[in-house]
N, C-alpha and C positions, 0 to 999 in steps of 0.2 A: 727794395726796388719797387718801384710804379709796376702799377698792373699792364699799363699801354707799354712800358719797355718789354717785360718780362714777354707778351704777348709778340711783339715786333722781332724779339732773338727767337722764339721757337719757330713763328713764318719762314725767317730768311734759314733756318737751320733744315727746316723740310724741304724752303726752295731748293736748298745746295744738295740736300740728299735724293731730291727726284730729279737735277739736275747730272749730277756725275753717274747713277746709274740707270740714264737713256743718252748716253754718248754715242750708241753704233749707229751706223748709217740702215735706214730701213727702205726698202722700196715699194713703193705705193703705185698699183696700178688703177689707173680713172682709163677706161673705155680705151682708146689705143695709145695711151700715153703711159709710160715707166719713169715715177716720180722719184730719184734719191734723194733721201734726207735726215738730218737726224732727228731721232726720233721727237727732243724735246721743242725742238722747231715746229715739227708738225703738231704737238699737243697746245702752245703757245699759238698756232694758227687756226685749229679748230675751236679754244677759249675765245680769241680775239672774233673770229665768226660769230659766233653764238651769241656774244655780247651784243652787234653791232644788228643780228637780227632782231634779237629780244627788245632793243632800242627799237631800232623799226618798225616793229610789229605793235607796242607799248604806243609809240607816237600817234602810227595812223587808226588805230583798233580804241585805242583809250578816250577815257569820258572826258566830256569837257568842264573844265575849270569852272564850281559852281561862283556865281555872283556873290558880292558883299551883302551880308544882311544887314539893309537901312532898318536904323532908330525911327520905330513914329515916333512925328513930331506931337506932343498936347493938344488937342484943339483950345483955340484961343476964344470960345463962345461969353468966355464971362465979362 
């Protein structure tokens, strides 16, 4: 078997096992609000967060794109 298969079936094998046990509904309280949900919704929304800050943050905070280094050209004196 390929390395990238072999690597692909244990992913989806941990997805399915952290998947089936966070099934129950959890409630999450934010300030006056009582959130239900399950729980792997809520880990898949706190990932998807994270991701979309660390983008964010990476866009406006990061260096700028250094310039092509030009070839001198020979000087043509002769």
């Amino acid at each position: 078997m390929n390395a990238k298969i072999v690597l692909i079936i244990i992913v989806l094998v941990l997805f399915l096992v952290i998947t089936l046990q966070n099934t129950e509904v959890a409630i999450f309280k934010i300030l006056f609000w009582d959130i239900e949900m399950s729980r792997i919704v809520f880990m898949f929304l706190a990932v998807l967060i994270g991701f979309i800050a660390g983008y964010v943050i990476a866009k406006t905070t990061g260096r700028e794109t250094k310039p092509a280094i030009e070839k001198e050209k020979p000087d043509k004196d002769t």
